[in-house]
C-alpha positions as CSV (number, residue, x, y, z in Angstrom):
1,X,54.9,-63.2,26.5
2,X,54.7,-64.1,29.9
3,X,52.3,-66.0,31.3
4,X,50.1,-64.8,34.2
5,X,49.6,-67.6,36.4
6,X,47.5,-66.1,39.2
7,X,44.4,-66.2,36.5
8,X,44.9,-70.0,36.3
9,X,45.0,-70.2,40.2
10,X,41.3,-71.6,40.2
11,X,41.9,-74.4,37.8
12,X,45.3,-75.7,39.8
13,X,43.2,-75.5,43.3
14,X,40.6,-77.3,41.9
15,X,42.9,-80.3,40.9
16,X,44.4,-80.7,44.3
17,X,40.7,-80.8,45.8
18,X,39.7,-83.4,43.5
19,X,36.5,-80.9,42.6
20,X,37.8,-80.3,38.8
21,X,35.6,-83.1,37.3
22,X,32.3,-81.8,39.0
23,X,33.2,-78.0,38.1
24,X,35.5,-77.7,35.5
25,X,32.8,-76.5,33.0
26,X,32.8,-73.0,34.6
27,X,36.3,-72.6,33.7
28,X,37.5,-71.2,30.4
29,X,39.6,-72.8,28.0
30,X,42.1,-70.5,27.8
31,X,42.0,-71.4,31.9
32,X,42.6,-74.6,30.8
33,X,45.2,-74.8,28.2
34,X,47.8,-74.8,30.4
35,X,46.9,-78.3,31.9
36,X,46.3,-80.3,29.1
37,X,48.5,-82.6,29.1
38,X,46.8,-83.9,32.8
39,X,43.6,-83.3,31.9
40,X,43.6,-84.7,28.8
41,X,44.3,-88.3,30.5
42,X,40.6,-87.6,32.4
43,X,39.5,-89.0,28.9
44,X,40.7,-92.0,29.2
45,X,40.4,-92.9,33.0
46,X,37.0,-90.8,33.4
47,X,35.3,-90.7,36.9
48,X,32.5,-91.4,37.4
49,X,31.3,-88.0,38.4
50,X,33.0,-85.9,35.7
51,X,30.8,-83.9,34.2
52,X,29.9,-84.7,30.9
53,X,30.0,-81.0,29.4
54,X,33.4,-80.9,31.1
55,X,34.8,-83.9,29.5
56,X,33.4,-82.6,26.6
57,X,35.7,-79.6,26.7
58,X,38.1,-80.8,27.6
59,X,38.4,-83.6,24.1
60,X,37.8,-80.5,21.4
61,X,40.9,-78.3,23.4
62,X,42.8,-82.2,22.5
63,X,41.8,-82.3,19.4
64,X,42.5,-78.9,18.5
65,X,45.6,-78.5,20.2
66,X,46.9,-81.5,18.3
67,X,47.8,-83.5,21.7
68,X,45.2,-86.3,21.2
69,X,47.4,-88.7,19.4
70,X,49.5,-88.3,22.4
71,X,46.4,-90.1,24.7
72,X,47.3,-93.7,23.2
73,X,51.1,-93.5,23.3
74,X,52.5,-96.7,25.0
75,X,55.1,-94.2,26.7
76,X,57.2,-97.0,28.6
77,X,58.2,-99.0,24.9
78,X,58.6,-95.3,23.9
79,X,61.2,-94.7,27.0
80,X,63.4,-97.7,25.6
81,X,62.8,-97.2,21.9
82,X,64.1,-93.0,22.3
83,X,67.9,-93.9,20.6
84,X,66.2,-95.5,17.8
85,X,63.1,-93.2,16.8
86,X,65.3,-90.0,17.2
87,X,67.6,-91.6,14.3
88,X,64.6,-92.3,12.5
89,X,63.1,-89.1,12.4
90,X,65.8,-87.3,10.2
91,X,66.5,-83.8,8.6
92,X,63.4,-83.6,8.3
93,X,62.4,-80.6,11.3
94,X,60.9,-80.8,14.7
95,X,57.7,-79.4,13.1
96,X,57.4,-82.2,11.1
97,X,57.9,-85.3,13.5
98,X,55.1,-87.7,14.8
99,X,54.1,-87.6,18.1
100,X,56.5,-90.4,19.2
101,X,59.6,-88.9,17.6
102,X,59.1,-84.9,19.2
103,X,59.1,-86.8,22.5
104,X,62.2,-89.0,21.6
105,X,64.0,-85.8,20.0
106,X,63.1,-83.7,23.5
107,X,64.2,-86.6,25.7
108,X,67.7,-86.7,23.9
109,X,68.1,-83.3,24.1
110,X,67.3,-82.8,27.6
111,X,69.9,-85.9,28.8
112,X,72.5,-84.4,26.6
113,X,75.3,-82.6,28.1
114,X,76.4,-79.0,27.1
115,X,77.6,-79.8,23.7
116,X,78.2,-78.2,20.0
117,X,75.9,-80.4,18.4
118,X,72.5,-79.6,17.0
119,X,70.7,-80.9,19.5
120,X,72.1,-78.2,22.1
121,X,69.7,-75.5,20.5
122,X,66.5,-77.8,20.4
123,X,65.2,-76.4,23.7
124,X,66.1,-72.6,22.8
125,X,64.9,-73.4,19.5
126,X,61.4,-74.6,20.4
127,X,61.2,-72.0,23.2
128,X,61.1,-69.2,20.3
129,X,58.8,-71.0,18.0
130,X,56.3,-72.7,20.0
131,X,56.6,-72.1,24.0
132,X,52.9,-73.8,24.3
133,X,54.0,-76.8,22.8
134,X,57.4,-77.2,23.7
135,X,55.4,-76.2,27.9
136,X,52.5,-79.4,27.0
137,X,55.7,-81.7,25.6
138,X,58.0,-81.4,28.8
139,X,54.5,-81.9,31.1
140,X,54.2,-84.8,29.4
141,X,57.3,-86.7,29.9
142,X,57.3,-85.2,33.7
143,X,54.1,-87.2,34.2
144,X,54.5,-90.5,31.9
145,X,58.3,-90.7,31.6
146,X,59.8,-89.2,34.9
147,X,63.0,-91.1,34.9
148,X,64.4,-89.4,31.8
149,X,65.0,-86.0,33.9
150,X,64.1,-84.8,37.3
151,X,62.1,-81.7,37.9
152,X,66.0,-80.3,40.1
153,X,67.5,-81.3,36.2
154,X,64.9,-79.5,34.1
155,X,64.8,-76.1,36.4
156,X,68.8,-76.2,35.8
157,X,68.1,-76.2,32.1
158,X,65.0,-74.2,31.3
159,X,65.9,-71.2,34.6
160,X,68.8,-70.8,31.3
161,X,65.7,-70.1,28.6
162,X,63.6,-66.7,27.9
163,X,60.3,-67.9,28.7
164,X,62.3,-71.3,31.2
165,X,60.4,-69.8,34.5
166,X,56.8,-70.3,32.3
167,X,57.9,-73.7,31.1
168,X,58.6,-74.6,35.0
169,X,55.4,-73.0,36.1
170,X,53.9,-75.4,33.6
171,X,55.3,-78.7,34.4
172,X,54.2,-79.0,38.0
173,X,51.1,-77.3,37.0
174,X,50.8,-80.7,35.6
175,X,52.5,-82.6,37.7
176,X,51.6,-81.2,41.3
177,X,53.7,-83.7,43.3
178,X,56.6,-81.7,41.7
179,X,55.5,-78.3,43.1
180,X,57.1,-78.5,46.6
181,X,60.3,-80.2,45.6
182,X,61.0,-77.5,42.7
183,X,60.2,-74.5,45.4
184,X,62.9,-75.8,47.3
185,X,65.5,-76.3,44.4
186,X,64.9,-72.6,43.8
187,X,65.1,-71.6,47.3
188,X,68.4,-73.7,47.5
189,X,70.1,-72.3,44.5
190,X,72.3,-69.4,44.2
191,X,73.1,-68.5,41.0
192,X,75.9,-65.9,40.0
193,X,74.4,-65.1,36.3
194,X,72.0,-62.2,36.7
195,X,69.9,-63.8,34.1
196,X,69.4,-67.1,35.5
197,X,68.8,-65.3,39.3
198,X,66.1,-63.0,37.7
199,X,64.4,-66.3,36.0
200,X,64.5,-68.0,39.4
201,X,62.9,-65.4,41.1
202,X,60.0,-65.0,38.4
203,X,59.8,-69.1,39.0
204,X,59.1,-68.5,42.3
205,X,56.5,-65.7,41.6
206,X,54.9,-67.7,39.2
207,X,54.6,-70.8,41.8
208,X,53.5,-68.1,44.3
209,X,50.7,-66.8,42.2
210,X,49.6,-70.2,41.2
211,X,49.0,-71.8,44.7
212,X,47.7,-68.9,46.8
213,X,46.7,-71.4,49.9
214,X,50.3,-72.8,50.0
215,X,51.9,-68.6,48.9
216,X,52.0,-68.3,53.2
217,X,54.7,-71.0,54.0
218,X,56.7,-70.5,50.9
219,X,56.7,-66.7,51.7
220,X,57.4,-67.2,55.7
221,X,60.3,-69.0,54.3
222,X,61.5,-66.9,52.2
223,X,61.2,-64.0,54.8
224,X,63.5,-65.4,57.0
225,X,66.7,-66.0,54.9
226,X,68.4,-62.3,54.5
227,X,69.2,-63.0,50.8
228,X,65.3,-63.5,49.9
229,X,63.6,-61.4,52.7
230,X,63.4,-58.5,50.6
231,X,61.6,-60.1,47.3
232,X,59.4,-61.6,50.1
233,X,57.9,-58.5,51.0
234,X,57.9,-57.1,47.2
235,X,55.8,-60.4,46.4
236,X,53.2,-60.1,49.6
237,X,52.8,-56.3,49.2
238,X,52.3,-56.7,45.4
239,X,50.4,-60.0,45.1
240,X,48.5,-60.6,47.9
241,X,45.1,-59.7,49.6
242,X,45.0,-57.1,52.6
243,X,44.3,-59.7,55.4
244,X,47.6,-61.4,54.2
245,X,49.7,-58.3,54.4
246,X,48.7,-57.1,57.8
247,X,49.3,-60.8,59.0
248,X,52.9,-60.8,57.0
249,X,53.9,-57.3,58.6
250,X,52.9,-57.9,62.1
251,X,54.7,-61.4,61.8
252,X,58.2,-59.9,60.3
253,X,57.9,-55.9,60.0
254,X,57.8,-55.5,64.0
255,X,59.8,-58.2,65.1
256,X,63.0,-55.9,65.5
257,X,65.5,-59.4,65.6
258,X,63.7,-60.4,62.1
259,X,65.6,-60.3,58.8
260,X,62.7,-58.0,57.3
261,X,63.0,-54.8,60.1
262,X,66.8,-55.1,60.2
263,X,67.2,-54.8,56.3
264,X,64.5,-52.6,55.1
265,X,65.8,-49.3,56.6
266,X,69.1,-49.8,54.6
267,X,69.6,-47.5,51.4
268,X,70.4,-50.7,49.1
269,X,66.2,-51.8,49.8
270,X,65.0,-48.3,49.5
271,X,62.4,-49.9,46.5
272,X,61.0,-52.4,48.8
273,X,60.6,-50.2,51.6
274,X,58.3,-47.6,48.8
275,X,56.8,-51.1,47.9
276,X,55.6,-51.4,51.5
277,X,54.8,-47.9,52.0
278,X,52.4,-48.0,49.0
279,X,50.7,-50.5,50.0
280,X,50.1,-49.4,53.2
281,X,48.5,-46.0,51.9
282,X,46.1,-47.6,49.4
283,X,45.0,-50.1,52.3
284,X,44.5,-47.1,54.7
285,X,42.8,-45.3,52.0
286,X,40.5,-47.7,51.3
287,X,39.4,-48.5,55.2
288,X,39.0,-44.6,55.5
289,X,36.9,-44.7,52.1
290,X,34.3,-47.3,53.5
Protein backbone atom coordinates (compact mmCIF):
# COMPACT_ATOMS: atom_id res chain seq x y z
CA UNK A 1 0.00 0.00 0.00
CA UNK A 2 1.36 3.19 -0.69
CA UNK A 3 2.46 5.38 1.65
CA UNK A 4 1.11 8.96 1.89
CA UNK A 5 3.89 11.08 2.70
CA UNK A 6 2.29 14.58 2.76
CA UNK A 7 0.77 13.32 6.41
CA UNK A 8 4.39 12.87 7.60
CA UNK A 9 5.25 16.43 6.17
CA UNK A 10 5.21 17.93 9.87
CA UNK A 11 7.55 15.36 11.35
CA UNK A 12 10.36 15.80 8.31
CA UNK A 13 10.02 19.86 8.66
CA UNK A 14 10.42 19.62 12.13
CA UNK A 15 13.85 17.70 11.74
CA UNK A 16 15.38 20.20 9.43
CA UNK A 17 14.44 23.06 12.02
CA UNK A 18 16.02 21.29 14.84
CA UNK A 19 12.38 21.85 16.77
CA UNK A 20 11.61 17.82 16.83
CA UNK A 21 13.06 17.36 20.34
CA UNK A 22 11.00 20.23 21.96
CA UNK A 23 7.70 19.19 20.01
CA UNK A 24 7.74 15.83 18.94
CA UNK A 25 5.29 14.71 21.59
CA UNK A 26 2.33 16.20 19.58
CA UNK A 27 3.09 13.94 16.77
CA UNK A 28 1.61 10.50 16.48
CA UNK A 29 3.44 7.49 16.24
CA UNK A 30 2.19 6.30 13.28
CA UNK A 31 3.73 9.98 12.18
CA UNK A 32 6.68 8.74 13.36
CA UNK A 33 7.35 5.30 12.30
CA UNK A 34 8.66 6.20 9.26
CA UNK A 35 11.82 7.91 10.92
CA UNK A 36 12.92 5.50 13.24
CA UNK A 37 15.79 4.54 12.36
CA UNK A 38 17.09 8.66 12.95
CA UNK A 39 15.20 9.16 15.76
CA UNK A 40 15.91 6.29 17.40
CA UNK A 41 19.71 7.45 17.69
CA UNK A 42 18.07 10.70 19.84
CA UNK A 43 18.34 7.95 22.63
CA UNK A 44 21.56 7.68 22.75
CA UNK A 45 22.94 11.22 21.96
CA UNK A 46 19.86 13.04 23.81
CA UNK A 47 19.82 16.91 23.89
CA UNK A 48 19.57 18.54 26.34
CA UNK A 49 16.14 19.98 25.57
CA UNK A 50 14.36 16.88 24.26
CA UNK A 51 11.45 16.48 25.81
CA UNK A 52 11.28 13.76 28.14
CA UNK A 53 7.68 12.49 27.04
CA UNK A 54 9.14 12.57 23.55
CA UNK A 55 12.03 10.52 24.22
CA UNK A 56 9.87 8.48 25.96
CA UNK A 57 7.96 7.66 22.78
CA UNK A 58 10.11 7.50 20.91
CA UNK A 59 12.14 4.14 23.04
CA UNK A 60 8.53 1.99 23.27
CA UNK A 61 8.05 2.57 19.10
CA UNK A 62 12.13 0.96 19.42
CA UNK A 63 11.30 -1.51 21.44
CA UNK A 64 8.34 -2.55 19.72
CA UNK A 65 9.39 -2.25 16.41
CA UNK A 66 12.18 -4.60 17.24
CA UNK A 67 15.02 -1.87 16.07
CA UNK A 68 16.57 -1.31 19.56
CA UNK A 69 19.23 -3.99 19.34
CA UNK A 70 20.14 -2.01 16.31
CA UNK A 71 21.08 1.30 18.81
CA UNK A 72 24.42 -0.53 20.07
CA UNK A 73 25.61 -2.02 16.78
CA UNK A 74 29.36 -1.07 16.29
CA UNK A 75 28.35 -0.53 12.43
CA UNK A 76 32.07 0.29 11.18
CA UNK A 77 33.51 -3.53 12.51
CA UNK A 78 30.15 -4.56 11.02
CA UNK A 79 31.11 -2.77 7.43
CA UNK A 80 34.41 -5.03 7.39
CA UNK A 81 33.01 -8.12 9.04
CA UNK A 82 29.80 -8.26 6.06
CA UNK A 83 31.61 -11.38 3.89
CA UNK A 84 31.98 -13.22 7.00
CA UNK A 85 28.52 -12.87 9.00
CA UNK A 86 26.50 -13.30 5.64
CA UNK A 87 28.30 -16.86 5.51
CA UNK A 88 27.42 -17.33 8.97
CA UNK A 89 23.99 -16.74 8.87
CA UNK A 90 23.00 -19.85 6.72
CA UNK A 91 19.74 -21.50 5.29
CA UNK A 92 18.38 -20.49 7.94
CA UNK A 93 15.85 -17.28 6.41
CA UNK A 94 16.06 -13.64 6.51
CA UNK A 95 13.32 -13.68 9.27
CA UNK A 96 15.43 -15.42 11.36
CA UNK A 97 18.86 -13.54 11.39
CA UNK A 98 20.24 -11.30 14.18
CA UNK A 99 20.37 -7.85 13.71
CA UNK A 100 24.04 -7.86 12.49
CA UNK A 101 23.45 -10.60 9.89
CA UNK A 102 19.96 -8.84 8.04
CA UNK A 103 22.26 -5.84 7.64
CA UNK A 104 25.24 -8.04 6.26
CA UNK A 105 22.72 -10.14 4.08
CA UNK A 106 21.15 -6.49 2.70
CA UNK A 107 24.60 -5.04 2.18
CA UNK A 108 25.57 -8.10 -0.09
CA UNK A 109 22.65 -8.05 -1.91
CA UNK A 110 22.55 -4.46 -2.73
CA UNK A 111 26.66 -4.52 -4.09
CA UNK A 112 25.77 -7.51 -6.03
CA UNK A 113 25.43 -7.31 -9.64
CA UNK A 114 22.32 -8.60 -11.71
CA UNK A 115 22.88 -12.15 -11.17
CA UNK A 116 21.01 -15.74 -10.89
CA UNK A 117 21.89 -16.34 -7.53
CA UNK A 118 19.67 -16.23 -4.51
CA UNK A 119 20.62 -13.25 -3.33
CA UNK A 120 19.11 -11.34 -6.62
CA UNK A 121 15.54 -11.78 -5.13
CA UNK A 122 16.43 -10.57 -1.46
CA UNK A 123 15.23 -7.04 -2.19
CA UNK A 124 12.00 -8.17 -4.15
CA UNK A 125 11.61 -10.69 -1.60
CA UNK A 126 11.61 -8.48 1.49
CA UNK A 127 9.73 -5.79 -0.38
CA UNK A 128 6.61 -8.33 -0.44
CA UNK A 129 7.00 -9.50 3.06
CA UNK A 130 7.94 -6.73 5.15
CA UNK A 131 8.21 -3.14 3.18
CA UNK A 132 8.49 -1.42 6.88
CA UNK A 133 11.38 -3.25 7.71
CA UNK A 134 13.11 -3.86 4.73
CA UNK A 135 12.30 0.78 4.45
CA UNK A 136 13.97 1.12 8.48
CA UNK A 137 16.98 -1.52 7.27
CA UNK A 138 18.13 0.42 4.02
CA UNK A 139 17.76 3.97 6.29
CA UNK A 140 19.95 2.44 8.40
CA UNK A 141 22.90 1.62 6.44
CA UNK A 142 22.29 5.14 4.41
CA UNK A 143 23.02 6.84 7.75
CA UNK A 144 25.71 4.54 9.54
CA UNK A 145 27.26 2.65 6.56
CA UNK A 146 27.00 5.10 3.52
CA UNK A 147 29.94 3.73 1.57
CA UNK A 148 28.30 0.39 0.89
CA UNK A 149 25.87 2.18 -1.77
CA UNK A 150 25.03 5.62 -2.76
CA UNK A 151 21.62 7.09 -2.64
CA UNK A 152 22.17 7.49 -7.17
CA UNK A 153 22.87 3.34 -6.65
CA UNK A 154 19.94 2.54 -4.38
CA UNK A 155 17.20 4.68 -6.52
CA UNK A 156 18.67 2.49 -9.68
CA UNK A 157 17.68 -0.58 -7.68
CA UNK A 158 14.63 0.02 -5.70
CA UNK A 159 12.76 2.69 -8.84
CA UNK A 160 12.86 -1.47 -10.23
CA UNK A 161 10.65 -2.63 -6.92
CA UNK A 162 6.65 -2.31 -6.30
CA UNK A 163 6.67 -0.25 -3.32
CA UNK A 164 10.92 1.04 -4.56
CA UNK A 165 9.48 4.86 -4.79
CA UNK A 166 8.19 4.37 -0.73
CA UNK A 167 11.47 2.73 0.19
CA UNK A 168 13.33 5.97 -1.53
CA UNK A 169 10.85 8.32 0.08
CA UNK A 170 12.04 6.68 3.25
CA UNK A 171 15.71 6.69 3.13
CA UNK A 172 16.29 10.43 2.85
CA UNK A 173 13.36 10.87 5.14
CA UNK A 174 16.15 9.59 7.35
CA UNK A 175 18.85 10.76 5.88
CA UNK A 176 17.89 14.47 4.72
CA UNK A 177 21.38 15.42 3.28
CA UNK A 178 20.29 12.78 0.59
CA UNK A 179 17.03 14.55 -0.39
CA UNK A 180 18.46 17.17 -2.86
CA UNK A 181 20.95 14.83 -4.54
CA UNK A 182 18.26 11.97 -5.08
CA UNK A 183 15.73 14.81 -6.66
CA UNK A 184 18.26 15.39 -9.10
CA UNK A 185 19.09 11.69 -9.97
CA UNK A 186 15.40 11.54 -10.78
CA UNK A 187 15.16 14.66 -12.64
CA UNK A 188 18.34 13.43 -14.65
CA UNK A 189 17.12 10.03 -15.53
CA UNK A 190 15.26 8.88 -18.48
CA UNK A 191 14.08 5.64 -18.30
CA UNK A 192 12.59 3.69 -21.34
CA UNK A 193 10.66 0.87 -19.07
CA UNK A 194 7.22 2.33 -18.43
CA UNK A 195 7.40 0.78 -15.02
CA UNK A 196 10.45 2.20 -13.79
CA UNK A 197 9.28 5.95 -15.38
CA UNK A 198 5.98 5.65 -13.45
CA UNK A 199 7.97 4.69 -10.06
CA UNK A 200 10.24 7.77 -10.79
CA UNK A 201 7.59 9.98 -11.04
CA UNK A 202 5.72 8.69 -7.81
CA UNK A 203 9.42 9.29 -6.21
CA UNK A 204 9.25 12.56 -7.04
CA UNK A 205 5.64 13.01 -5.81
CA UNK A 206 6.44 11.53 -2.77
CA UNK A 207 9.63 13.91 -2.24
CA UNK A 208 7.21 16.65 -3.32
CA UNK A 209 4.60 15.91 -0.72
CA UNK A 210 7.20 15.40 1.95
CA UNK A 211 9.03 18.85 1.86
CA UNK A 212 6.31 21.36 0.91
CA UNK A 213 8.75 24.53 1.70
CA UNK A 214 11.40 23.13 -0.81
CA UNK A 215 7.94 21.55 -3.38
CA UNK A 216 8.55 25.48 -5.20
CA UNK A 217 12.06 24.97 -6.68
CA UNK A 218 11.84 21.33 -7.39
CA UNK A 219 8.49 22.17 -9.23
CA UNK A 220 9.90 25.58 -11.11
CA UNK A 221 12.40 23.03 -12.29
CA UNK A 222 10.49 20.70 -13.42
CA UNK A 223 8.25 23.18 -15.20
CA UNK A 224 10.71 24.27 -17.40
CA UNK A 225 12.04 21.08 -19.06
CA UNK A 226 9.28 20.08 -21.86
CA UNK A 227 9.54 16.37 -20.87
CA UNK A 228 8.35 17.13 -17.11
CA UNK A 229 6.35 20.39 -17.50
CA UNK A 230 3.21 18.62 -17.81
CA UNK A 231 3.42 16.32 -14.41
CA UNK A 232 4.54 19.73 -12.95
CA UNK A 233 1.32 21.17 -13.36
CA UNK A 234 -0.69 17.80 -12.56
CA UNK A 235 1.40 17.81 -9.13
CA UNK A 236 0.80 21.84 -8.23
CA UNK A 237 -2.93 21.69 -9.29
CA UNK A 238 -3.42 18.42 -7.35
CA UNK A 239 -1.17 18.82 -4.32
CA UNK A 240 -0.73 22.24 -3.49
CA UNK A 241 -2.55 25.19 -1.64
CA UNK A 242 -4.35 28.03 -3.71
CA UNK A 243 -1.74 30.74 -3.05
CA UNK A 244 0.77 28.30 -4.73
CA UNK A 245 -1.27 27.67 -7.87
CA UNK A 246 -2.04 31.19 -8.73
CA UNK A 247 1.72 31.95 -8.13
CA UNK A 248 2.68 28.67 -10.37
CA UNK A 249 0.10 29.77 -13.28
CA UNK A 250 0.99 33.44 -13.45
CA UNK A 251 4.80 32.37 -13.42
CA UNK A 252 4.43 29.54 -16.40
CA UNK A 253 0.62 29.50 -17.74
CA UNK A 254 0.96 33.22 -19.20
CA UNK A 255 4.33 33.29 -20.17
CA UNK A 256 3.50 32.39 -23.93
CA UNK A 257 7.59 31.42 -24.67
CA UNK A 258 7.20 28.95 -21.52
CA UNK A 259 7.21 25.16 -21.89
CA UNK A 260 3.75 25.00 -19.90
CA UNK A 261 1.43 27.48 -22.42
CA UNK A 262 3.13 26.04 -25.54
CA UNK A 263 2.34 22.35 -24.58
CA UNK A 264 -0.90 22.38 -22.78
CA UNK A 265 -3.18 23.27 -25.72
CA UNK A 266 -1.88 20.13 -27.55
CA UNK A 267 -4.39 17.03 -27.73
CA UNK A 268 -1.58 14.52 -26.28
CA UNK A 269 -1.99 16.89 -22.62
CA UNK A 270 -5.64 17.18 -22.90
CA UNK A 271 -5.77 15.51 -18.98
CA UNK A 272 -3.55 18.03 -17.63
CA UNK A 273 -5.18 20.86 -19.21
CA UNK A 274 -8.91 19.27 -17.36
CA UNK A 275 -6.43 18.98 -14.27
CA UNK A 276 -5.96 22.73 -14.52
CA UNK A 277 -9.32 23.66 -15.46
CA UNK A 278 -10.69 21.89 -12.29
CA UNK A 279 -8.85 23.41 -10.25
CA UNK A 280 -9.40 26.62 -11.34
CA UNK A 281 -13.33 26.14 -10.92
CA UNK A 282 -13.27 24.79 -7.40
CA UNK A 283 -10.80 27.85 -6.46
CA UNK A 284 -13.33 30.32 -8.19
CA UNK A 285 -16.03 28.57 -6.50
CA UNK A 286 -14.89 28.81 -3.28
CA UNK A 287 -13.78 32.83 -3.53
CA UNK A 288 -17.44 33.31 -4.85
CA UNK A 289 -18.75 31.11 -1.87
CA UNK A 290 -17.05 33.36 0.91
Amino acid sequence: MAIKWELHAGVYCAILDGSLTEIGEKFSDEELRPFLPLLAGYLTHPSPSSSKIFLSKICSLAIKSGLMPYLTLDYQSLENDIVVLTKSGGGDGFTNLNPSQKLAALCTALQKDETASPEEWLLPCLCEENLEELGWLLSLILLHMPNIISIEELASKLLCLKDGSDLLTQVVANASEMYLPLVSHLLELSPVDQLISAARLTAITNLVALNPPLSHSILDRMAEMRKECMFATRIVCERLDDEAVCLFMRSYLLDRKGAISATIGKSATKHTAAVVLNRLMTMIASAVNT
